[in-house]
Residue, then its C-alpha position, 0 to 999 in steps of 0.5 A: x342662640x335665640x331662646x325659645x319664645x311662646x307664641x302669642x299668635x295662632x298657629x293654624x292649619x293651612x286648611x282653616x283658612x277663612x274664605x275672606x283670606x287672599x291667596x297671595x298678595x295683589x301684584x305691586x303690593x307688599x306685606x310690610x309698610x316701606x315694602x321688602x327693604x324697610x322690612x328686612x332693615x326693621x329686622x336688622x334693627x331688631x337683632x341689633x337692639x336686642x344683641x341676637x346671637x347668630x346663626x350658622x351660615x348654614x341655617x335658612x328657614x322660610x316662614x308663611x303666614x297670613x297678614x290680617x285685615x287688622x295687620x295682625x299675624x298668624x302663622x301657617x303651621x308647617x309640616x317639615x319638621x325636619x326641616x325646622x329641626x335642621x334649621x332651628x336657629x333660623x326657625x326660631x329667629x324667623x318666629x321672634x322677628x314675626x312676633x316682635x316686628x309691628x308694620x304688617x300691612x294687610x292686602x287692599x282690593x278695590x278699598x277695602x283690606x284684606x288678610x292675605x298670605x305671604x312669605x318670605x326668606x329668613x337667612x341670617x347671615x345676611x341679617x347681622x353683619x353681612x346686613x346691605x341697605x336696600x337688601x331684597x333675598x328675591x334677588x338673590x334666588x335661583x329659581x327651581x328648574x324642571x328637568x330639560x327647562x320650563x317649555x318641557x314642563x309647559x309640554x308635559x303640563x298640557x299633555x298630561x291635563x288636555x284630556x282631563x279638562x275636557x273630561x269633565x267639562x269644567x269651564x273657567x280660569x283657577x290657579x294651580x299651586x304647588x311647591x319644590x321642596x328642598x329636595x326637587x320634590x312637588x309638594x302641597x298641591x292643590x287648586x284654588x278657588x277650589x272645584x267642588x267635585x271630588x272625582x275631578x279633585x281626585x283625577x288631577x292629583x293622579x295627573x299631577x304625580x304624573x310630572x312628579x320628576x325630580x326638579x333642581x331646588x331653587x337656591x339662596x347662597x347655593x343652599x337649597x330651599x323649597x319655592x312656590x310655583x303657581x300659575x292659571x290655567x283657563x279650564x274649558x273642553x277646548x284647554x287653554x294653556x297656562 
């Protein structure tokens, strides 16, 4: 097994996050330098040169963290400890591969770098001897479906916000973000770049447990793992769907 390492990076809470921070990478740009194969091979290389025991076949952990502006790294904190406990092989490995690999590239916009956040899927046994040039886990995943498919989503969407949206008058495009957990269950949502009334912050949370059902978690080798769903929305008194 892995032995515990103390982190030498900051572990932060997702709410901390400066505003100079990107959400998510710009489309067609990678984290890593050589993009996701060369990061999954640099990982390979690691648990090779440094003899790394493995894990159960069982074990998958997925770790965020943002991607500074100087290709440092931090770690956005998780609060699923019993995931991290029920995978603690795989946690401890994705945090000695985060501390030990050097490539991090930050998110560029019109020439200039910025840190940005990213994750990705730790799942080690397709990192030492199952290891294939050219792997990529996104290939690999079954996406998480909501009950009778996306259009019911879409529908359910649209009929439960129509009448919120027009409500408050509030105009403009924001991107809304949620995930599904390991056990079909939407976690963690919220609204970015975030709305500075807290009576309509409010309302939205009460209409999104409105489509609180319970969703096929996506899987990765039939084991269930948590994925984000986001998307934008066109906010205005005339409610544009996603």
């Amino acid at each position: 097994m892995i032995k515990k390492i103390r982190l030498l990076f900051t572990l932060i809470s997702f709410f901390q996050i400066n505003a100079q921070i990107l959400d998510e990478y710009p489309k067609n740009q990678d984290f890593y330098e050589g993009g996701l194969s060369n990061f999954y091979k640099e990982i390979n290389d690691y648990l090779i040169k440094n003899n790394v025991s493995e894990c159960d076949s069982k074990q998958i952990y997925q770790p965020r963290i943002i991607v500074t502006k100087d290709s440092g790294v931090k770690i956005i904190q998780d609060s699923d400890t019993e995931n991290i406990s029920n995978n603690k092989c795989a946690y401890d490995l994705s945090m000695a591969i985060i501390k030990n690999l050097n490539h991090w590239k930050p998110a560029e916009v019109k020439g200039n770098k910025y840190g940005a956040i990213t994750e990705f899927i730790i799942y080690p046994k397709d990192l030492f001897k199952n290891y294939k040039v050219q792997y990529n886990p996104e290939n690999f995943v079954i996406n998480a479906q909501y009950p009778n498919g996306n259009k019911a989503f879409d529908k359910e969407f649209h009929d439960n916000f129509m009448t919120l949206f027009a409500d408050y008058h509030i105009n403009g495009v924001v991107n809304i973000e949620f995930y599904i957990n390991h056990e079909g269950k939407i976690v963690n949502p919220r609204i970015y770049p975030a709305i500075d009334n807290r009576a309509f912050n409010i309302d939205f949370m009460r209409t999104l447990a409105r489509l609180k059902k319970v969703w096929k978690p996506a899987l990765y080798s039939n084991l269930p793992i948590k994925q984000r769903i986001a998307f934008p929305v066109k906010f205005s008194t005339n409610f544009t769907e996603r």
